[in-house]
N, C-alpha and C positions, 0 to 999 in steps of 0.2 A: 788190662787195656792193650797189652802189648798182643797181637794176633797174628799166627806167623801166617804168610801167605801162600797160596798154594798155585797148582797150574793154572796158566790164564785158559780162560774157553774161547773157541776158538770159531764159535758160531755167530759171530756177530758180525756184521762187516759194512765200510762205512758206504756213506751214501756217494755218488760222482763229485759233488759238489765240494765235501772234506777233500779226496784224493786230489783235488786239483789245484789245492791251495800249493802258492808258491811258497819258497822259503826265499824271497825276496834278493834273486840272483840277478837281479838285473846289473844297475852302477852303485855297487854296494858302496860307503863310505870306507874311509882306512881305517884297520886294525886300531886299537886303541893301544899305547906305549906301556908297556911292563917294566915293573923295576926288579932289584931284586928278592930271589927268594931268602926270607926270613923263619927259623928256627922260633916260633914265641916261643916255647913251654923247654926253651932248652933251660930253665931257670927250676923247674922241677923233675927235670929228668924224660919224661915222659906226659903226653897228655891227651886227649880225646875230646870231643863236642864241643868246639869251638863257637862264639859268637863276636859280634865288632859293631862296637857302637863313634859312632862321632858327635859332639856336641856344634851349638853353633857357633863358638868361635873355635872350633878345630880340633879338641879336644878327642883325644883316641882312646876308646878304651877295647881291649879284647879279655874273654873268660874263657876258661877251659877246665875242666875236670881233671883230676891229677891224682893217685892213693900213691901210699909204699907199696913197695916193692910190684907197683904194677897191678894191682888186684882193682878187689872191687870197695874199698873204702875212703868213699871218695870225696873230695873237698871242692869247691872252687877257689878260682884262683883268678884274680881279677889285677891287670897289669895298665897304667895309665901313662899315654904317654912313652913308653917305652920303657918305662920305671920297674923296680924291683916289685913284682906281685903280693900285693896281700890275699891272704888264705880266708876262706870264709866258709867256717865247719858248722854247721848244725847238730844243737843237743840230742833231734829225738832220731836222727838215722843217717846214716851216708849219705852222699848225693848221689842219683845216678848215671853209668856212663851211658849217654842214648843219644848218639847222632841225630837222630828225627825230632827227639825233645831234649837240645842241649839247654843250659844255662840261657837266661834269654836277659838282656843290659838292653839299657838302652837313658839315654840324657835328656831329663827335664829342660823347659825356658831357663827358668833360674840356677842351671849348673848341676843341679845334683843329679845321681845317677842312682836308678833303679835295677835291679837286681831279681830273676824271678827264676827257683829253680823245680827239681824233681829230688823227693828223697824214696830211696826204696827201700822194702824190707822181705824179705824172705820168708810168708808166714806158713810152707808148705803143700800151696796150691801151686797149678801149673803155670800163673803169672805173679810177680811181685806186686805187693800192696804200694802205692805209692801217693804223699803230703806233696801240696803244691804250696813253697812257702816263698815269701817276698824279705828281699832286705832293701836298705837306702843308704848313702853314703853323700855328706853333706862337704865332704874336703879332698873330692877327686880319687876319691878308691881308696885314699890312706886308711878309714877305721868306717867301721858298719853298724845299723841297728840292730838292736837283737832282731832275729827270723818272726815272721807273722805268719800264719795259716792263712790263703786265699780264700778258701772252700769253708760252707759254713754246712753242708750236709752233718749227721750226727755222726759218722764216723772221718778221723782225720785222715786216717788212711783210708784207699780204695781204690777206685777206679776213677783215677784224679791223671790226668796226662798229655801231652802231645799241646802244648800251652803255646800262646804268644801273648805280647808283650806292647803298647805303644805307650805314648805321654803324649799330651794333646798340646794346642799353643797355650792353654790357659792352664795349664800344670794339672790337668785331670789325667790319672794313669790307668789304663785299660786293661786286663786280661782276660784271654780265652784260653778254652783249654778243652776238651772231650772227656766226659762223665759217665761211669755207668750206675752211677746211685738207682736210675729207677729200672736196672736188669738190660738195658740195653744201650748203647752208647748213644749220646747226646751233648749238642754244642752249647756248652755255659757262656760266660761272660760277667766281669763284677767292675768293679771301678773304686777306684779313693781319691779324696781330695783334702787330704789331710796327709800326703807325702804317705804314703802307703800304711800308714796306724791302725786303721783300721777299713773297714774292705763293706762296699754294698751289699746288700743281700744277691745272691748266685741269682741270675737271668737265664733260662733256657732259651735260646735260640731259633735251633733246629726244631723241621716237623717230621716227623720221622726217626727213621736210625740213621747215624751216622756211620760213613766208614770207621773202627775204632781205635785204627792204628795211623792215622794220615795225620799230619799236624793242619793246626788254626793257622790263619792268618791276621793280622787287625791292622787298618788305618784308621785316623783318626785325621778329620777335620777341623771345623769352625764351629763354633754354636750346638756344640753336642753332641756331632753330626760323626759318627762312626762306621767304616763297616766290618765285615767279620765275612771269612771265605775258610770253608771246610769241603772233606770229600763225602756226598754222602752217597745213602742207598736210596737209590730210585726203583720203580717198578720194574722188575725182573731184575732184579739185583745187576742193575748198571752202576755204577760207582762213577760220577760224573760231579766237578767240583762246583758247588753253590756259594753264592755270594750273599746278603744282609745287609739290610741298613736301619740305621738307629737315627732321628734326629732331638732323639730327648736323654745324649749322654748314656745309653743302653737300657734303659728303663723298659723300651717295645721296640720291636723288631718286624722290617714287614717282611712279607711272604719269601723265603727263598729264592735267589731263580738261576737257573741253571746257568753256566758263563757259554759252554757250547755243549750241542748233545751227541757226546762222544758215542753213547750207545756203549759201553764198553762192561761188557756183563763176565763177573769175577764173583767166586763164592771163597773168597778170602780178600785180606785188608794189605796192601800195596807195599807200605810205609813210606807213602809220598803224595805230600800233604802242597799248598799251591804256596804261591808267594802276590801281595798285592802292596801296592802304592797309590797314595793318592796325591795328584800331582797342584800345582799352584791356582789352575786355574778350574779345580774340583773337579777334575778324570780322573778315573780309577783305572788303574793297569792292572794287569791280572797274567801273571806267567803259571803254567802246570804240567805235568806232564799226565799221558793216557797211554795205556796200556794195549787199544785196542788192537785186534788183530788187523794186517794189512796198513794201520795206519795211526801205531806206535810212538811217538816225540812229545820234545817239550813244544810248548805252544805257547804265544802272546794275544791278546786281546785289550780291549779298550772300552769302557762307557763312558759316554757323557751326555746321559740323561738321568744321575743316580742311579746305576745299576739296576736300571728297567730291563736296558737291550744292551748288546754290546756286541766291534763289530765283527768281522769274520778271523777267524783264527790264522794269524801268522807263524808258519811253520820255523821255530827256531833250529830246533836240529830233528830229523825224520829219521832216527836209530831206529831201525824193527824190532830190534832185541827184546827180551820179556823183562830185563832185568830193572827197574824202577829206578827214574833219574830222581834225585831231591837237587828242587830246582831255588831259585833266589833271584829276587826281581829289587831294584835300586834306580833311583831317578839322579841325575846329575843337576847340578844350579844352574848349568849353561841350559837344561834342554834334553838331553843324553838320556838315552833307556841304557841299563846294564842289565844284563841277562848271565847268568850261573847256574852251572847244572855240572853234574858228574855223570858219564856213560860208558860206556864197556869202550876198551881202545886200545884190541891188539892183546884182546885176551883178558885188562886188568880196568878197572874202573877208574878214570880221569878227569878229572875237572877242566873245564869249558868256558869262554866266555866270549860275548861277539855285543858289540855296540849299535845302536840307533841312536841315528844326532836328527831325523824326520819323524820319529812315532810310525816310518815302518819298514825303512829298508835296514838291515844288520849288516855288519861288518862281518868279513870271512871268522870264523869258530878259530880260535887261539887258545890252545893247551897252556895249563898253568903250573903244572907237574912235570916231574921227570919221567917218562914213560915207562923207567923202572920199579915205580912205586904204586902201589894202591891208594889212589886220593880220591875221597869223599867229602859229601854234606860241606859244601861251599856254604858261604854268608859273605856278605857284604854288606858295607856301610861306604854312605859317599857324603862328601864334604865338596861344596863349589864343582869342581871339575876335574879331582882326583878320586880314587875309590881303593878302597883296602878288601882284599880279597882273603881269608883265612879256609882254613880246610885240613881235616884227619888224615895223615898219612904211615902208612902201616908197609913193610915189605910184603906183608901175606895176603892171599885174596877169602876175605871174609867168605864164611856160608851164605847158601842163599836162605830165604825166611824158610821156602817152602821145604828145608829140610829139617826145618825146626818142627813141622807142622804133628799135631799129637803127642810131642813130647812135653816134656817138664823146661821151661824158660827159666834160667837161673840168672842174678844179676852180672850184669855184661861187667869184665874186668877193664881195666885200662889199656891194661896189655902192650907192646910197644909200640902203640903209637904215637906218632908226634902231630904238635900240629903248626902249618907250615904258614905264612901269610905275603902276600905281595903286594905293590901298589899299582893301583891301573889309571894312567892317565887316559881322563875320556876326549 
């Protein structure tokens, strides 16, 4: 699943009407307040693919990936609270270190907390085989279930990857994730209602291919009522992100529809997958980013007519650059849009983040990093009208995909990374 990317093409270019979207410079609101920067994973030395979940009564939890001596034997590692981490290894393989598909937490109604990751294995091919397995934790991260298989295909390993993760308000657990069981990648989807024991039969999605490296997204409603956002392949191999909706708890799915038509035609997969929310009064927000030529950035958009239509793209940040932002969208209690993204800056890739307290004007772009470091694959998680912002940081500047491309993909080590976290008052 994992597909390294290659040059963008360069024949596509948008319509006037794209170009002309503002990036909402008018009377922006204020910067949102930053606290300080926190070391989590200084508790195992090193760590990689962070995520952050909040419960409803405020409860924090962050996971990260972590092996000895820095490799690729990897555990998570789940910290509550700010408490001493428990490790959570699985019998049949490592976990893996994958910024795009980390660990993915997240907190039931009832307090518990779900757990959904990626194990990979080496079986000699040019990509690792990789189990998409779930655990649950009923006493705040302290002790875990034994691991379950999501995936009910006849092989456990495969082409099982790039997953998300929600809990709905009536404690139904949702996951998506990109498949290639039937030789070409495709958007799954299962659920459990029996705290993750056991898992629905696998729902395909998507019509068509999917991009096969871009991750899922999922919200989840009222009354069963879910959606699911992937990158797919459209006609002439545009690679433009589609949204889904379910209202019978994932069981059927109606037609895709595109969020905006970037036109953005790639004959490789990005590794930057969208981010969506579904807000209080049933909007769905939809932040991504597009690669296309001339007209490059993360984007924000809105429906609220169930993702029939949705409106014109709000330009978060307008980077030209080829290099792939992974982007992160969060709703505040008060009202608040948060927007995260990582972009080249000043030579090294930095995490970002700018506020809406309107659904459309942003706050000036506020670096969350030390400019000396390489900081990636932002998450967030918000509670009332604060937000916890986590993110990989590494002194070196990672490859790009497109140099991976035609080689052997070997599983990603830890390596020195750390992962950083702060809190943003919205």
């Amino acid at each position: 699943m994992r597909r390294a990317s290659g040059t963008i093409s360069r024949a596509v270019t948008f319509a006037a009407a794209w170009l002309s979207i503002a990036s909402c410079n008018g009377n922006r609101p204020p910067a949102p307040t930053l606290g300080a920067v926190t070391r989590v994973s200084a508790a195992t030395g090193v760590g990689a693919a962070p995520m952050v979940a909040l419960s409803a009564e405020g409860h924090r939890a962050i996971t990260w990936v972590s092996a000895p001596d820095s490799g690729t034997d990897g555990s998570v590692f789940v910290s509550v609270d700010g408490g001493a981490p428990a490790r959570i290894t699985d019998p049949l393989a490592p976990v893996e270190v994958h910024g795009e598909a980390p660990p993915k937490v997240a907190f039931a109604p009832d307090g518990s907390l779900y757990a959904v990751y990626l194990l990979g294995k080496d079986v000699g091919k040019r990509f690792p085989v990789s189990a998409l397995r779930s655990v649950r934790s009923t006493d705040l991260g302290r002790t875990w279930s034994a691991p379950v298989t999501v995936t009910d295909d006849t092989a456990e390993f495969g082409s099982h990857s790039f997953h998300a993760l929600t809990v709905a308000q009536d404690g139904t657990v949702y996951v998506a994730w990109l498949d290639g069981r039937t030789g070409k990648s495709a958007a799954y989807v299962t659920h459990s209602t029996d705290g993750g024991a056991h898992w629905a039969p696998n729902v395909k999605m998507s019509v068509g291919e999917t991009c096969p490296c871009c991750r899922t997204s999922l919200a989840a409603g009222r009354n069963g009522v879910v959606y699911a956002a992937w990158r797919s392949v459209l006609d002439g191999n545009q690679r433009d992100v589609v949204v889904a909706r379910s209202a019978d708890y994932g069981a059927t799915w109606s037609t895709p529809r595109r969020v905006h038509a970037d036109g953005w035609k790639i004959d490789a997969c990005p590794h930057a997958g969208p981010s969506i929310q579904l807000d209080s009064a049933g909007a769905l927000h939809v932040l991504w980013w597009t690669g296309a030529p001339d007209a490059a950035g993360v984007f924000y958009a809105v429906s609220r007519d169930s993702a029939r239509t949705f409106s014109a793209p709000v330009a978060v940040s307008a980077q030209r650059a080829p290099m792939p932002s992974h982007v992160q969208l969060a709703l505040g209690g008060t009202g608040a849009i948060l927007a995260a993204w990582d972009e080249l800056a000043n030579g090294r890739p930095q995490v970002f983040v700018r506020v809406a307290r309107d659904g459309a004007s942003f706050s000036d772009a506020v670096p969350l990093a030390s400019p000396t470091t390489t900081a990636r694959f932002p998450v967030i998680a918000v509670h009332a009208d604060t937000a916890y912002v986590a993110w990989s940081a590494t002194g070196t500047i990672p490859p790009a995909h497109h140099e991976m491309e035609g080689k052997k993909v070997p599983l990603e080590p830890v390596g020195a990374t750390q992962v950083l976290m702060r809190s943003v008052v919205l």
